[in-house]
Backbone as CSV, one residue per row, in Angstrom:
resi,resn,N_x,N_y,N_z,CA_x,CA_y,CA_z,C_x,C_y,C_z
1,UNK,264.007,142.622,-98.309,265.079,141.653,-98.542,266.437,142.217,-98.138
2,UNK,266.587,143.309,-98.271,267.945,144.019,-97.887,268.262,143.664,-96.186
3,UNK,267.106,143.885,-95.492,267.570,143.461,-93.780,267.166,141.772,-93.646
4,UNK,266.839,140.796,-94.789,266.379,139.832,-94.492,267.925,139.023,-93.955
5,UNK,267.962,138.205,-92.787,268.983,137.583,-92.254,270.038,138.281,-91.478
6,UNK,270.212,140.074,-91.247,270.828,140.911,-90.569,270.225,141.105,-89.222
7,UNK,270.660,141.521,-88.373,270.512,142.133,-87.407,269.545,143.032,-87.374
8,UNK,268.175,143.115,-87.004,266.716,144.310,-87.071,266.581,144.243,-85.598
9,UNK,265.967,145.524,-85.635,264.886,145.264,-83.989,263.787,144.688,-84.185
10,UNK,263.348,143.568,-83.135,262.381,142.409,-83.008,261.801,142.968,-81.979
11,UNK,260.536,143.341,-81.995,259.882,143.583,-80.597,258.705,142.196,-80.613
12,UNK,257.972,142.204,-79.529,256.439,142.035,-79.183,255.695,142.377,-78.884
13,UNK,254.610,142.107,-79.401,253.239,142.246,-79.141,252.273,141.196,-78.378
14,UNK,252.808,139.797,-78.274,252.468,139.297,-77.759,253.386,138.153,-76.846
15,UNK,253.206,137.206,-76.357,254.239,136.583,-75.624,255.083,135.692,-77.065
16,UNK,254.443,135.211,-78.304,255.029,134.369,-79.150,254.823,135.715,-80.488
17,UNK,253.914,136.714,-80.646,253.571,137.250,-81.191,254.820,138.521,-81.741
18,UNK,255.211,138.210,-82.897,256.557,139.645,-82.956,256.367,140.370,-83.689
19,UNK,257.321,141.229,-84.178,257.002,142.472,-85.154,258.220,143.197,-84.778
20,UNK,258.927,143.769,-86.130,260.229,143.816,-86.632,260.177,145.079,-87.173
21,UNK,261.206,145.886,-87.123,261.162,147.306,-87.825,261.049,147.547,-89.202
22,UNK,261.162,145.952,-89.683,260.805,145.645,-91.106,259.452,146.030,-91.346
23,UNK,258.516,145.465,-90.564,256.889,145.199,-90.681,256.575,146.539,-90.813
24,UNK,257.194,147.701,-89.756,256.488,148.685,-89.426,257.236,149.699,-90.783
25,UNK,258.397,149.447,-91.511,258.343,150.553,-92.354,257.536,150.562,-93.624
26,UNK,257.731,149.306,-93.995,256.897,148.381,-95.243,255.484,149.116,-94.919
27,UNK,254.945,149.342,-93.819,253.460,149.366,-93.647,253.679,151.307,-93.826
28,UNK,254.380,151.772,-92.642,254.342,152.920,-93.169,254.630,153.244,-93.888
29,UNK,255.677,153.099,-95.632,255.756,153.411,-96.994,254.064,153.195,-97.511
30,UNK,253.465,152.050,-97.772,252.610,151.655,-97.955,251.309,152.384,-97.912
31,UNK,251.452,152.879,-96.584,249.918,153.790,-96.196,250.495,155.315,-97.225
32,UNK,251.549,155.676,-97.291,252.386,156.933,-97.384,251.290,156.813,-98.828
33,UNK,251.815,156.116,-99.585,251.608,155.480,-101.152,250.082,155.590,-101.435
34,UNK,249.419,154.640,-100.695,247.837,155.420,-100.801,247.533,156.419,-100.857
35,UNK,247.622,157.624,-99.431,247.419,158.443,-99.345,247.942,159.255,-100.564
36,UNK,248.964,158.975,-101.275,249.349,160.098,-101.680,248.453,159.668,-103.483
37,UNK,248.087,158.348,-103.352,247.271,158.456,-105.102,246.026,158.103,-104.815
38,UNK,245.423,157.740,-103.603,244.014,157.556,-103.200,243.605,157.778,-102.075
39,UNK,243.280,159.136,-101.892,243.433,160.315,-100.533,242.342,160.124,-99.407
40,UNK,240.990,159.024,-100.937,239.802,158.952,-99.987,239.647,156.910,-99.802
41,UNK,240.494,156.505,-99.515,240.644,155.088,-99.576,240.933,155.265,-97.959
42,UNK,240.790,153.568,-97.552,241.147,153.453,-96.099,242.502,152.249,-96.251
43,UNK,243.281,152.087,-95.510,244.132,151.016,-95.037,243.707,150.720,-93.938
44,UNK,243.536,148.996,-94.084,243.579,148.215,-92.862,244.638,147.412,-92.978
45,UNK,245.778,147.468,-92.062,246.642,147.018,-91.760,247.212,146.307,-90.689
46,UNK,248.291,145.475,-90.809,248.446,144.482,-89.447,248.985,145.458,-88.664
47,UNK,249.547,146.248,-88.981,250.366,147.101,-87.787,250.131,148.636,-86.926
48,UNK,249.179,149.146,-87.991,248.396,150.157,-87.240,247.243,150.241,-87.346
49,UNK,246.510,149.185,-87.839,244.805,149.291,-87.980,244.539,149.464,-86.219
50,UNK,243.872,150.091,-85.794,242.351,149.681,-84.739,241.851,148.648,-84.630
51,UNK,241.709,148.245,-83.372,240.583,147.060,-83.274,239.406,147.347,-83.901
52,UNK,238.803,148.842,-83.966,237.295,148.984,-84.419,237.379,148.852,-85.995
53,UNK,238.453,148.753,-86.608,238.304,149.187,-87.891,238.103,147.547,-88.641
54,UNK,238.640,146.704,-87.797,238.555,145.398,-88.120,236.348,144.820,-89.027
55,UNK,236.196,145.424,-88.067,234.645,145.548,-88.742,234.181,146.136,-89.607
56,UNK,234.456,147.023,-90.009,234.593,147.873,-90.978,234.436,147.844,-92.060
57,UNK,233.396,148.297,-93.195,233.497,148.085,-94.689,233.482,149.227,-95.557
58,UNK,234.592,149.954,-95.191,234.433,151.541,-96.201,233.996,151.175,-97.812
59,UNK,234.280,151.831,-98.543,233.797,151.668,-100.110,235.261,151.226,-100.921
60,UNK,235.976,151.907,-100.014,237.883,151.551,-100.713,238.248,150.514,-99.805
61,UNK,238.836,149.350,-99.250,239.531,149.517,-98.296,240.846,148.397,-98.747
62,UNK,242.024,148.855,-98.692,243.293,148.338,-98.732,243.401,147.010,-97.556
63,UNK,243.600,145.637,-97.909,243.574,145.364,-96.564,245.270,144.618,-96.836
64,UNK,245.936,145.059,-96.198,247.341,145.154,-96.106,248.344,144.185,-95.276
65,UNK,249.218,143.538,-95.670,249.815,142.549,-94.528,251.665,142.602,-94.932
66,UNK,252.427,143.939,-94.125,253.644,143.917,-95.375,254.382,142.691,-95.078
67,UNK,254.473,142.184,-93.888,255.204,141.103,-93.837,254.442,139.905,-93.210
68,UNK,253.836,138.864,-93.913,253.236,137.429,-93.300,253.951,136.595,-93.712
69,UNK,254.078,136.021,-92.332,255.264,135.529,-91.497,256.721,136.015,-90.875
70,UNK,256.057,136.930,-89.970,257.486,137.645,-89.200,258.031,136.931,-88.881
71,UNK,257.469,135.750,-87.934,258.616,134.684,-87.208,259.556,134.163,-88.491
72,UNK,258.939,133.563,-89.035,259.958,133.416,-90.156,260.749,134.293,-90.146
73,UNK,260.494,135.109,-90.888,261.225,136.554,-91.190,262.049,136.663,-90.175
74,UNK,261.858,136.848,-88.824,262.454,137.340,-87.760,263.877,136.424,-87.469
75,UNK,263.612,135.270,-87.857,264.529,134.034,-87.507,265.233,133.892,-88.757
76,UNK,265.146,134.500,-89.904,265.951,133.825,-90.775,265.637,132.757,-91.802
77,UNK,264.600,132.801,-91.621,263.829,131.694,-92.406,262.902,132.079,-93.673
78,UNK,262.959,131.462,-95.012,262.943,132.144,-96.204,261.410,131.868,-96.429
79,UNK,260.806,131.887,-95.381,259.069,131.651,-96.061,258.372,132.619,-95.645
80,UNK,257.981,133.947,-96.254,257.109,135.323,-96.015,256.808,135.685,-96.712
81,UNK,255.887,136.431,-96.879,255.289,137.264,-98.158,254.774,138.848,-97.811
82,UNK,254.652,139.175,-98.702,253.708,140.199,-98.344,252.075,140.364,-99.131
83,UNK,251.169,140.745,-98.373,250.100,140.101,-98.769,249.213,141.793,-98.980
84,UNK,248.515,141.513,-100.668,247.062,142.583,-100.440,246.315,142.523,-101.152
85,UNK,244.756,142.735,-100.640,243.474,142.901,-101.085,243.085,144.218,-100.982
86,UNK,242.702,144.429,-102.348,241.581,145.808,-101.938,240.078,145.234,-102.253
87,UNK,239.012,145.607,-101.410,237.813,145.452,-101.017,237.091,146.628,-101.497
88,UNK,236.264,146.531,-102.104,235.113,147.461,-102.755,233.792,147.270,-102.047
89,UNK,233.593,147.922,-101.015,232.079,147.908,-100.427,232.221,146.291,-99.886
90,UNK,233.113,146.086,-99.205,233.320,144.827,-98.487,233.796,143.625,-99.325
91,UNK,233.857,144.082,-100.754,233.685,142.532,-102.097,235.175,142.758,-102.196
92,UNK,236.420,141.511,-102.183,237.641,141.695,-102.150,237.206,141.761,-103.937
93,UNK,238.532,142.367,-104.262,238.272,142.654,-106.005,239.613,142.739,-106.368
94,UNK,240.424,142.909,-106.116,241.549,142.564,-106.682,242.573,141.964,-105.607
95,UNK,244.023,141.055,-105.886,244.692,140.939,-104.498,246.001,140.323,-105.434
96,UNK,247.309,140.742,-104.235,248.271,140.081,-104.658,249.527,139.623,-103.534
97,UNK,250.036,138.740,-103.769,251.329,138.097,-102.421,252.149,137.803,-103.135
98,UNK,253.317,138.817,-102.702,254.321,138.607,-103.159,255.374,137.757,-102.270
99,UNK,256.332,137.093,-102.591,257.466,136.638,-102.284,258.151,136.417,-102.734
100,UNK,259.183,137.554,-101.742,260.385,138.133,-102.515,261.214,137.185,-102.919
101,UNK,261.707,135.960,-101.801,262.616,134.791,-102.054,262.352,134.197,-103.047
102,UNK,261.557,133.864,-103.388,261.492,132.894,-104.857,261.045,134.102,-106.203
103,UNK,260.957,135.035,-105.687,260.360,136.291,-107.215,259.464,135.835,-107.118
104,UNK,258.093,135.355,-106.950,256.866,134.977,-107.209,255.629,135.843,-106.987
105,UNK,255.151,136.232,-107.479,254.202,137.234,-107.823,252.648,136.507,-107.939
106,UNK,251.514,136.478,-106.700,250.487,135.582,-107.277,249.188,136.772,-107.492
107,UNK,248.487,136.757,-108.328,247.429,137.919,-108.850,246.390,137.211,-108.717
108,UNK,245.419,138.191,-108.440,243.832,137.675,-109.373,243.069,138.719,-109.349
109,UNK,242.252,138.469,-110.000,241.015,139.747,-110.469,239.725,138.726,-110.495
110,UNK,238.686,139.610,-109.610,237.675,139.056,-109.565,236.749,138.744,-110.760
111,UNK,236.587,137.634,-110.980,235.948,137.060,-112.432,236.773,137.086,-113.361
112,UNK,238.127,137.575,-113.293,239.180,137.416,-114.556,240.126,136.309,-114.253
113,UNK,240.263,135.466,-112.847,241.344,134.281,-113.296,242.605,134.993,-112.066
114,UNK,243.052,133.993,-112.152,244.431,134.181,-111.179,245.940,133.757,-112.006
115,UNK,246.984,134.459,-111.252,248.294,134.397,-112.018,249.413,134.119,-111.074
116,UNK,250.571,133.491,-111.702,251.804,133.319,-111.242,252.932,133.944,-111.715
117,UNK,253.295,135.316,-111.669,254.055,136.082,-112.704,253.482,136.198,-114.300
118,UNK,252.376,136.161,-113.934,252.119,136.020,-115.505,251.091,134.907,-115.958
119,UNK,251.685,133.857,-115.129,250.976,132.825,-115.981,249.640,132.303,-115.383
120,UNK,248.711,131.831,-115.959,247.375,131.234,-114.864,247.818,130.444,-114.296
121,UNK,246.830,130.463,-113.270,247.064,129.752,-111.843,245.660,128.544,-111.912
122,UNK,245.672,127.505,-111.871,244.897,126.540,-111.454,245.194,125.389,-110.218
123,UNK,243.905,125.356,-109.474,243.741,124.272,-107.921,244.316,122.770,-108.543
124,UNK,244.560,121.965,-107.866,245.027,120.265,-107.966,243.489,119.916,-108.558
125,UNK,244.020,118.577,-109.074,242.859,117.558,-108.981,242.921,116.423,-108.248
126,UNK,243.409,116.809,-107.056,243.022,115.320,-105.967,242.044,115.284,-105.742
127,UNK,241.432,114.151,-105.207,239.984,113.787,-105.214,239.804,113.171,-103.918
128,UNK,240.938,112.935,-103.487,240.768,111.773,-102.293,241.700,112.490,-101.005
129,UNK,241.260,112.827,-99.585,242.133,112.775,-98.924,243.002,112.207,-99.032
130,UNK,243.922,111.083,-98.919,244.920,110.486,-98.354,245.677,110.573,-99.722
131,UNK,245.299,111.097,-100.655,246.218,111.398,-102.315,246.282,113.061,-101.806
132,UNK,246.227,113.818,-100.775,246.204,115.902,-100.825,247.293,115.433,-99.450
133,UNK,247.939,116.828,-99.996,248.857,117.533,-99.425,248.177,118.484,-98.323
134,UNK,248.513,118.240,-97.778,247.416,119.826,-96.378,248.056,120.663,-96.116
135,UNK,247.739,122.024,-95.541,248.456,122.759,-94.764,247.486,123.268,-93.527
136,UNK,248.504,123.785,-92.628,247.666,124.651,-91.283,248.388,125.534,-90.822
137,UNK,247.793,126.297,-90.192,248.740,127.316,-89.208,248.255,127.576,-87.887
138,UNK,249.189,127.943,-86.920,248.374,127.708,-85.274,248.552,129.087,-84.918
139,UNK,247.373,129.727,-84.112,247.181,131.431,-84.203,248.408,131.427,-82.505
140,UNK,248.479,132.947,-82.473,249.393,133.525,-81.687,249.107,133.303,-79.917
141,UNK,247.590,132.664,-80.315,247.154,132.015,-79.194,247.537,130.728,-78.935
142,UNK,248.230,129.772,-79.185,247.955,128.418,-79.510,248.151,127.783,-78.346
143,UNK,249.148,128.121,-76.931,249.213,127.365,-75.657,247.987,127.353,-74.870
144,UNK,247.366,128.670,-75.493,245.813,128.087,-74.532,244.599,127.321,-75.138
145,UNK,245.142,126.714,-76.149,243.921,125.392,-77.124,245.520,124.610,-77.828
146,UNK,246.676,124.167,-77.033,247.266,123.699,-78.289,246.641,122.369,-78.257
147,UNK,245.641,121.552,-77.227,245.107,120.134,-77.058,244.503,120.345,-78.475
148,UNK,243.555,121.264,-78.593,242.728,121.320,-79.699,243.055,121.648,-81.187
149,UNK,243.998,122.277,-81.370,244.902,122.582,-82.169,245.700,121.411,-82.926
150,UNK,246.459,121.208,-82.002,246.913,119.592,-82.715,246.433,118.249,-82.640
151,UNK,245.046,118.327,-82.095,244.161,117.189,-82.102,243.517,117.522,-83.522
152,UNK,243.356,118.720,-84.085,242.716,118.546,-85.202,243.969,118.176,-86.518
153,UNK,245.033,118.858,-86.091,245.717,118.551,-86.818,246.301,116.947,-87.135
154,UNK,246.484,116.568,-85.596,246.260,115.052,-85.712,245.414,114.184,-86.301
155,UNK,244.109,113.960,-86.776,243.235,113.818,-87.177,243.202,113.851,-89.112
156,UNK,243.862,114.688,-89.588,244.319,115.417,-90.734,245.652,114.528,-90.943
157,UNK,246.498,114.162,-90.516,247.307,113.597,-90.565,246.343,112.375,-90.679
158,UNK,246.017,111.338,-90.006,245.446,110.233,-90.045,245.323,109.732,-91.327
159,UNK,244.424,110.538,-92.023,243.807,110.518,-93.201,244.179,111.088,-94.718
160,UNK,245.440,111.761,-94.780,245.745,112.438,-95.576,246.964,112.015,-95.921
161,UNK,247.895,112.463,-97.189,249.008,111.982,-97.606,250.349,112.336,-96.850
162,UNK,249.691,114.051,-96.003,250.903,114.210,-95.243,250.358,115.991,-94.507
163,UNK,250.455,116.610,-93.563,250.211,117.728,-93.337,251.420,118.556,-93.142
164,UNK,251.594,120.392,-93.562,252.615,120.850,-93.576,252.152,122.042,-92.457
165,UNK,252.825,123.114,-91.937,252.809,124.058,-91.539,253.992,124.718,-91.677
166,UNK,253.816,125.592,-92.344,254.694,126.774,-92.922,254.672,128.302,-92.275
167,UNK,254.120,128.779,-91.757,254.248,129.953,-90.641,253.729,131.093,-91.633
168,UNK,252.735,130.846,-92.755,252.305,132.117,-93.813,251.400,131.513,-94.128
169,UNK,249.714,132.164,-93.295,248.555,132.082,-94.298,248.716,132.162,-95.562
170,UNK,249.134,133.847,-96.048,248.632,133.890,-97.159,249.821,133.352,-98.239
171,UNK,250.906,132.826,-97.993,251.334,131.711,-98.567,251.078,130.231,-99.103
172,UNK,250.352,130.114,-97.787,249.556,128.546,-97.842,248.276,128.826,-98.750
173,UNK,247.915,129.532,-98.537,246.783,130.178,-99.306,247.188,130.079,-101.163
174,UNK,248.225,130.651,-101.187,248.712,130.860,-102.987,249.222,129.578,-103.151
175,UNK,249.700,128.902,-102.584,250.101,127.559,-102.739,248.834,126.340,-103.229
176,UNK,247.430,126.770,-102.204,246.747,125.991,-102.970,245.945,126.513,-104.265
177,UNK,245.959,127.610,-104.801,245.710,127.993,-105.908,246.708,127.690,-106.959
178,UNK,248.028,127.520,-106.661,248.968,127.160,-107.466,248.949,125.284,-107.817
179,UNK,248.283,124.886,-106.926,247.972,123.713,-106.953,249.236,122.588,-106.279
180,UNK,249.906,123.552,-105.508,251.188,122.969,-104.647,250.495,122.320,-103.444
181,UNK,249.353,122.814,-103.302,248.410,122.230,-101.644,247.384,122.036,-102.221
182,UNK,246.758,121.271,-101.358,245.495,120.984,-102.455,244.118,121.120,-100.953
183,UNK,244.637,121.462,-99.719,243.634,121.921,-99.022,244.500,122.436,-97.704
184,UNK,243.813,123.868,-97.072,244.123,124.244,-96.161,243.345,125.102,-95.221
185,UNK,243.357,125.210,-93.772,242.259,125.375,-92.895,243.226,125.936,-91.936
186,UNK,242.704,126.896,-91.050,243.056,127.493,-89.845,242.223,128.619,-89.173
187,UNK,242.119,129.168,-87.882,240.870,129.876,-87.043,241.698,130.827,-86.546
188,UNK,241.310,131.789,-86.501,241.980,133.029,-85.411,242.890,133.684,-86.483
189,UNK,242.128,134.061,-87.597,243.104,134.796,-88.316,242.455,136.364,-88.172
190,UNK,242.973,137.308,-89.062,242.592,138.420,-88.888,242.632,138.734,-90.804
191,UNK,241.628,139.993,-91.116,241.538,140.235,-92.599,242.592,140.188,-93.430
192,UNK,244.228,140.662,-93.019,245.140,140.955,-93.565,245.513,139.105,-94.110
193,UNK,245.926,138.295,-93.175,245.981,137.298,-93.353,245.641,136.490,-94.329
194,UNK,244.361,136.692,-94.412,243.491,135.863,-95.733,242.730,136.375,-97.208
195,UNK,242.656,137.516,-96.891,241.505,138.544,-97.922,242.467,138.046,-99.577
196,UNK,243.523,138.450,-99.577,244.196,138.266,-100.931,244.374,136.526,-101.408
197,UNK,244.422,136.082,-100.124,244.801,134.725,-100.660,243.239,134.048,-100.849
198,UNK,242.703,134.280,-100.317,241.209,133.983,-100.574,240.615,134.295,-101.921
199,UNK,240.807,135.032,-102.190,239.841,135.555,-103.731,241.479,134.832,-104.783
200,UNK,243.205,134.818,-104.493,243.248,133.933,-105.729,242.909,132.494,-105.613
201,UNK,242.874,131.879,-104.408,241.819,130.304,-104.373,240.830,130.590,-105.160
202,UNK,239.808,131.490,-105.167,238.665,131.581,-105.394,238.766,131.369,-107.155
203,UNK,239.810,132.313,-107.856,239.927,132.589,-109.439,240.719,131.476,-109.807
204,UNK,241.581,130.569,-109.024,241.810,129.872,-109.586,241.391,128.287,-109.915
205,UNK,240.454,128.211,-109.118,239.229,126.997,-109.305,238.975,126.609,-108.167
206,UNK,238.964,127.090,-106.754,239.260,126.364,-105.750,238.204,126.991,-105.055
207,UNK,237.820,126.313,-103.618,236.949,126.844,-103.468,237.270,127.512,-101.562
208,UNK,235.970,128.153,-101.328,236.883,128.754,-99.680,235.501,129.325,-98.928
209,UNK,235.583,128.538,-97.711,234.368,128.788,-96.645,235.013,129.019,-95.395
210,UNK,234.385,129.137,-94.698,234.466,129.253,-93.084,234.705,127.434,-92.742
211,UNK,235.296,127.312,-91.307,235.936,126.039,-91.050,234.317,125.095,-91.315
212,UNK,233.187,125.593,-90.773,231.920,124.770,-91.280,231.291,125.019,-92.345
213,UNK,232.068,125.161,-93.653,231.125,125.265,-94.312,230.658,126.582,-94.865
214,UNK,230.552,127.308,-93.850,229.467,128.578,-94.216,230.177,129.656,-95.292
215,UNK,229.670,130.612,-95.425,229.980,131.545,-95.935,231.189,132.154,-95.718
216,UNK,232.155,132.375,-96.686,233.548,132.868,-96.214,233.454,134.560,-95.892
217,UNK,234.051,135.226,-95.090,234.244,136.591,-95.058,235.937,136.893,-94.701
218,UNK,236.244,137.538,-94.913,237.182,138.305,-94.423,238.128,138.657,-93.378
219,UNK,236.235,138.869,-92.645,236.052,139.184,-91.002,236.009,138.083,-90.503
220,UNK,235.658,137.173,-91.037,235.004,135.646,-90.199,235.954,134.906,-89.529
221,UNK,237.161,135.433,-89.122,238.410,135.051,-88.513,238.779,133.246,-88.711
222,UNK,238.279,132.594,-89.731,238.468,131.369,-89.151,238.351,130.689,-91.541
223,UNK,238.911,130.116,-91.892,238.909,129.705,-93.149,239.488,128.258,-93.940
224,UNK,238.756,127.758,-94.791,238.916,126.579,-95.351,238.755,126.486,-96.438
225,UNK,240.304,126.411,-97.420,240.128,126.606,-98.646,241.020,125.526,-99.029
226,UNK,240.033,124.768,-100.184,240.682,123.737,-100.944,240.792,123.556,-102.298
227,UNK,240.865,122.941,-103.003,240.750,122.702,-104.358,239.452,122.329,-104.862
228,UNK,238.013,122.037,-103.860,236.505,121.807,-104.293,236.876,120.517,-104.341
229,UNK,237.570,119.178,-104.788,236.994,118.192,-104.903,237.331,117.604,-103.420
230,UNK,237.852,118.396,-102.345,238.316,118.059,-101.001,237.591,118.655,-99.725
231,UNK,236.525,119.023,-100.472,236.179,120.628,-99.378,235.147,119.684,-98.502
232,UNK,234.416,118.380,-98.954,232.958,118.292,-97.899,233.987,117.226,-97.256
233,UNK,234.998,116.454,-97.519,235.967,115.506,-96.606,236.424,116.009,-95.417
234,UNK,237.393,117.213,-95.797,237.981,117.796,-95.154,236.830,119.220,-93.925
235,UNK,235.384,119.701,-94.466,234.665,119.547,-93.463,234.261,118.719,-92.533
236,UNK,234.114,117.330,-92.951,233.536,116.283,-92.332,234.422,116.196,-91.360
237,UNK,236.041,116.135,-91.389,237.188,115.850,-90.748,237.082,116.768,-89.241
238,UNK,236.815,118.601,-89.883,236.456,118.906,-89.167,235.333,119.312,-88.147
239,UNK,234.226,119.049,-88.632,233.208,118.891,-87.919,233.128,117.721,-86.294
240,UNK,233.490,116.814,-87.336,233.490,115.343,-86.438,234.387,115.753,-84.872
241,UNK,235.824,116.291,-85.142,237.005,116.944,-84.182,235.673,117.995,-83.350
242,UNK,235.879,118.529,-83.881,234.759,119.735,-83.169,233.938,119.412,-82.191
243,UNK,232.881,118.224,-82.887,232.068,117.446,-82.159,232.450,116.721,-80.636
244,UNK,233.541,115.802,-80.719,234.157,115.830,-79.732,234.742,116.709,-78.648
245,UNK,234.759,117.963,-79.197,234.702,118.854,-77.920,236.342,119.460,-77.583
């Protein structure tokens, strides 16, 4: 928060893709901090993990995100967090996203429930598309599928009360555990992105698969988490898009 809205160095990594001297100290304090109280733990992180490590299921593993939503961040714009899961033999088990702008603090513990500074966290009870709030986010790839991208998003709109995009998985993510969203979906993510916001959906009544359905992972680069009474609609929504090609 101290360099938030000042003058930082902004580099890239990709042509839309950035990263800020913010990202990289946050991450290096961070790893510093492990190492120095859990010597035999791993960090996977957005900013110096390996491609190989992305597969990876040590017995510890930190999966780390200090700043989601740089663009935000980078521009001045008050929607980022910082996001983490630690993973036990691949099982996320504890996680938390903070954001600093509003003080908000979201927790959960596996089989113990999820929190908002404190307080429990419970999913919406919409029942009906066109009564839910949506969210999405479009990966760092998006000019080479944006037809497909905002055809699904189009589609979601059709049918729903209204769709948002906010530039922070794991924001959108605590939002629908907080019961501020009541369903949200996006592909081409990476572990840091989702691991924490995934397991507090999970504790706080909500539920979270892969875009079809399947089994959620981590790794599975692609996720759909709603509040459960939205989850086979909002498959159907996307299946059908898909289908079309």
């Amino acid at each position: 928060m101290a360099h938030f809205g000042t003058a930082m160095r902004v580099d890239k990594k990709g042509a839309i893709d950035l990263v800020t001297e913010i990202d990289l100290a946050v991450e290096r304090g961070f790893r510093a901090l492990i190492a120095e109280r859990f010597p035999d733990h791993v960090v996977l992180g957005e900013e110096f993990s390996a491609a190989g490590e992305l597969d990876a299921a040590p017995e510890y593993c930190w999966v780390f995100d200090p700043v989601d939503g740089t663009t935000n961040y980078a521009h001045g714009l008050p929607i980022f967090c910082s996001s983490l899961a630690l993973e036990i033999s691949g099982v996320p088990t504890v996680a938390a996203i903070y954001d600093p702008t509003r003080r908000e603090l979201f927790t959960a513990e596996r089989g113990q429930g999820a929190w908002l500074n404190g307080a429990p966290l419970r999913v919406s009870s919409a029942a009906t598309l066109i009564d839910s709030l949506l969210c999405t986010g479009f990966p760092y790839t998006v000019q080479q599928d944006a037809q497909s991208l905002v055809g699904l998003f189009t589609e979601f709109l059709a049918v729903s009360r209204a769709v948002r995009r906010l530039g922070s998985a794991a924001l959108d993510l605590a939002y629908v555990a907080a019961g501020r969203l009541d369903g949200f979906w996006e592909q081409s993510l990476h572990p840091w992105d989702m691991a924490a916001g995934a397991l507090i959906v999970q504790e706080a009544g909500g539920r979270v698969t892969d875009l079809r359905d399947g089994p959620y992972s981590s790794r599975g680069r692609s996720i759909l988490a709603t509040n459960g009474h939205l989850h086979e609609a909002m498959v159907s929504v996307i299946e059908a898009h898909l289908r079309k090609g």
